[in-house]
Structures are given as structure tokens and as C-alpha cells.
C-alpha positions, 0 to 999 in steps of 0.5 A: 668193605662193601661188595662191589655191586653187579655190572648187569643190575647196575643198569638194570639189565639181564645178563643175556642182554644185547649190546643195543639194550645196554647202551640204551640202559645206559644212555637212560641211566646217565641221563637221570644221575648226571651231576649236571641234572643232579647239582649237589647230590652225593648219591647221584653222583656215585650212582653216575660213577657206578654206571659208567664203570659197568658201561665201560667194561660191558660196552666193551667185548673182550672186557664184557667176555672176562667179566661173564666169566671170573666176575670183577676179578676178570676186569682186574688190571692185574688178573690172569686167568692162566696164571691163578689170578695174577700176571707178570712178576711177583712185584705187587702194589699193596693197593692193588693186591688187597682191592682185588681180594676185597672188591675195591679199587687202586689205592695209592696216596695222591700227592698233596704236590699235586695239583688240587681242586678247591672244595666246594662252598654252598650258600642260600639266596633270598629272591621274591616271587616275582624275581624268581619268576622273571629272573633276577641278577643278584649281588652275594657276598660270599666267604671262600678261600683264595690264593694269598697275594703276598705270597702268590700260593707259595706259602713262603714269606716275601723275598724267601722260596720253598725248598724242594724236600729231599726225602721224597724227592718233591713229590710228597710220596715215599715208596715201602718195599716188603718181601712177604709170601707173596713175592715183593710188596710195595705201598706208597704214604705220604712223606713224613718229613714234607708231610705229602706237600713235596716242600719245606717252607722254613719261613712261612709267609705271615699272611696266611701262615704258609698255607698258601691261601687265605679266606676272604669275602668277595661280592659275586653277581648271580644270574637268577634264572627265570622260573627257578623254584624254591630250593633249586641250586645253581652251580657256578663254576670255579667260584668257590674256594681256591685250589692248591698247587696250581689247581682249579677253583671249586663251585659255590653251590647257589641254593635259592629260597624263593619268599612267599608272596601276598595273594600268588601261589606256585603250582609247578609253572602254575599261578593260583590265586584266590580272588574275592568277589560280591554276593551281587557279581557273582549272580549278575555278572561283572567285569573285574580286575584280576591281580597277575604277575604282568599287573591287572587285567579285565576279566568277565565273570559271567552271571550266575557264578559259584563260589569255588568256580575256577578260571584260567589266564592262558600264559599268564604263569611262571616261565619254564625254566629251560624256556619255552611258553609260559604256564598259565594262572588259575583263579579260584572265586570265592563269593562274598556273603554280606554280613552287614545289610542296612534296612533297604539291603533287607528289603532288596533281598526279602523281595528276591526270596519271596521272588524265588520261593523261599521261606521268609527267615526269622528276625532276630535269634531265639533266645537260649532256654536256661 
């Protein structure tokens, strides 16, 4: 088992460090690895775990105190610095015995009796630019587990009830004593005989096999938010499976793929796009209509433009996705160069060459030598 990591380096802090500089460190710690900033993110969410657990013996001076010096062992509920480590009687959890020895923490078995939450269910939607611009509520056809509504969540088939097990007494733990050398030692597994559910069914429901729950398809309206971007996830609480024992639904984890769009490109809350303009606009000047997400609009392009020059339509981007002003779009011109020219089209530009001091080019192409 992996040694639990330092409280001091899991907020980045020194040893010496103020009570002001830790609860700083923290506050900036929690911030960034939030499971609300981070949706989905299993080592987010351990990072998150591990810095309130330094915070809470840190933040806390008889704890900080004891921590400084006998390390993790100090801040073992079980510890006693007089005593050779451990207080009390010699009547031990196993759990906590050997976390002490190997550095993790209290490992009883949770009761399968108890109430559960449901798993998470993790699902991709398709939105166009323009939806994932602006927002956009969409219809998802979801599969997830639910309670069985025959049996209501009691795994018993209709008109029958389970029966509280015996053995452990209905609560899916049995308790194992063991005297070894170092006194007394007690564990706790889950009952054999109800295995862990704290109850017998001995007619299971037929509709769901006396688990309980069934999967089933649901339609679920999701608020697209304007401004998401492609693979942002989106977290709706208590859509995902059903839990057990009378316990809370999970998420579903809405994860969006936004569709590439004809002519816009996304820069952040930028748009880009690149906009095709004439040998003869670009030198003279014209007034042009500019594709954007609001629809076309009249733009000015001044004489004597080059292609790769780039304009900017001020709030005519992606809304930002926690509100607030819009970005804007960004139009990089590309000049066009005819590539067909009738016998006056020559003509005109022959003349504007001589004009400007050109080399009249050659007609026609050499012919290759053999």
C-alpha cells in the first residue's frame, strides 16, 4: 500500500508555514480540484479528498501539534503518545490496527443494508455550432437503472415481503473476535448467509429478479448551456441509476460533442472565419456581406486590402459560458486571383501594368525541350 503523502506537501506549503499561508493554500487548492470545476475527474477528485484531509488536521492546532511530532500516527484516532501508540483497552479493530501500521485509514465493511447511492451513467450529445453557441434544450434518450415498480425496491414478488435475516440481525454484518498477542481483535465481513443485504427474499419478484431494480429507457430534457464547448461535460444530479435501500440516484454525466460547422471556426469565445474576396475589391474597396452567427452583416473593406489581413466584429463571438459579454469574430481575407480573364479583362490589366511599370508578361508558355 502506497504511503500516505505529507500534509505540509499536499498543499504546497512549508512546515513552518503560518495559519494565514495554509488556509490561503488551501482555499486555492480546493478551488482548482473541486468536483464541481472538475465533473468526472477521478484524480481531481482524490487530490480534492487529500487536501481537505491535510486542511482538517493542519487548521486544527492540537491535531497540527501532534501531527509535527509522530507524523500520521499522531492524528490516529487510536494513538497515544504516553501509552506506546495505542489508547484505552486492548480491544482493537483489525481495520484499525493494520491502517495504523500501513498508513491507510478505517476499513470496516459498509452494510449492503445500508442505504446506497446509484452509480453514475455517462452519455455523449451531438449539438451544431450554432446550438452550442446560443444554447439549446435537447431530448436524450437515456438507459439507466430504476426501482422496479412492481415490487417497489423490495426484491419480493407481489403480495410476499423480505424477511429480516437472522444471522446478522438485519444489518448485513457479522462481527469476528480473535484473541491474538495483541489482546482482543475484532473484524467485521458481510453475512454469509443474507450475503451483506440484511434480508432474505425467498420469492423473488419476477420482474426484476429480486434485485430490486430494473433498466429501462427514459427521455431526459438537457439544458445545453450557451457557450459550452466540445467535450465540456455537464453533471445532472440524481439522473443516473437508482440507488438501493432507500438511497439517492446517481448523475448522468452529459458529455457534448459540438459538430464542425461549414465556414465558422471556435477559438476559445472567438469566431474565425475565412472570407474570400476579389482581385478588384481588395484594391478598390467594396462594401461586402460578412457571414456571422446573428446572420450577415455590412462590412467596408478598404482599398488597397491584402490578402491575410484580418478584421474584428467586436461581440459578434461565443457567449461566455458563465455569462458576461461575448467574444468577437475575426475575419481573415483571402484575395481572390482570376484564373480565367476574357480578351478586354487582358486588356484592363495589361494597361494597369504598363501603368505601374511592370514587365508586360509573356503570352503563352515555352514549350519544354525534349
Amino acid at each position: 500500500m502506497a504511503e500516505k503523502k505529507d500534509f505540509y506537501e499536499s498543499l504546497g506549503v512549508s512546515k513552518g508555514a503560518s495559519d494565514d499561508e495554509i488556509k490561503k493554500a488551501y482555499r486555492a487548492a480546493a478551488k482548482k480540484y473541486h468536483p464541481d470545476v472538475n465533473p468526472g475527474n477521478q484524480e481531481a477528485e482524490a487530490r480534492f479528498k487529500e487536501i481537505n484531509e491535510a486542511y482538517e488536521v493542519l487548521s486544527d492546532a492540537e491535531k497540527k501539534e501532534r501531527y509535527d511530532a509522530y507524523g500520521h500516527a499522531g492524528v490516529d484516532p487510536n494513538f497515544n503518545a504516553g501509552g506506546g501508540g495505542f489508547g484505552g483497552g486492548f480491544d482493537v479493530d483489525l481495520g484499525d490496527l493494520f491502517g495504523s501500521f500501513f498508513g491507510g485509514g478505517r476499513t470496516q465493511t459498509r452494510s449492503r443494508s445500508a442505504p446506497q447511492r446509484g452509480e453514475r451513467v455517462t452519455m455523449t450529445t451531438e449539438v451544431t455550432f450554432e446550438e452550442a453557441a446560443f444554447g439549446v434544450e435537447k431530448e436524450i434518450d437515456v438507459s439507466r437503472i430504476e426501482t422496479c415498480e412492481t415490487c417497489e425496491g423490495s426484491g419480493a414478488k407481489e403480495g410476499t415481503h423480505p424477511e429480516k435475516c437472522g444471522n446478522c440481525n438485519g444489518t448485513g454484518v457479522v462481527t469476528s473476535r480473535q484473541q491474538t498477542v495483541f489482546g482482543v481483535m475484532q473484524s467485521q465481513n458481510d453475512c454469509p448467509k443474507c450475503n451483506g443485504r440484511g434480508k432474505i427474499i425467498h420469492a423473488p419478484c419476477e420482474k426484476c429478479r429480486g434485485s430490486g431494480r430494473v433498466r429501462k429507457r427514459r427521455k431526459v430534457t438537457a439544458k445545453i448551456p450557451a457557450g459550452i464547448d466540445h467535450g465540456q461535460t455537464l453533471n445532472m444530479r440524481g439522473q443516473g441509476n437508482a440507488g438501493t435501500n432507500g438511497g439517492e440516484p446517481g448523475d448522468l454525466y452529459l458529455t457534448v460533442a459540438v459538430l464542425k460547422h461549414a465556414v465558422f471556426e471556435r477559438e476559445g469565445n472567438a469566431v474565425l472565419l475565412e472570407m474570400p474576396i476579389s482581385f478588384t475589391q481588395a484594391a478598390l474597396g467594396a462594401e461586402v456581406e460578412v457571414p456571422t452567427l446573428d446572420g450577415a452583416v455590412r462590412y467596408s473593406v478598404p482599398e488597397g486590402t491584402q490578402s491575410g489581413t484580418v478584421f474584428r466584429l467586436r461581440g459578434k463571438g461565443i457567449p461566455n459560458l458563465r455569462g458576461g459579454s461575448r467574444g468577437d469574430e475575426f475575419v481573415t481575407v483571402r484575395v481572390d486571383t482570376p484564373t480565367k480573364l476574357n480578351a478586354r479583362q487582358r486588356e484592363l490589366l495589361e494597361e494597369l501594368a504598363n501603368l505601374s511599370g511592370e514587365e508586360k508578361p509573356e503570352k503563352g508558355r515555352k514549350k519544354k525541350k525534349k
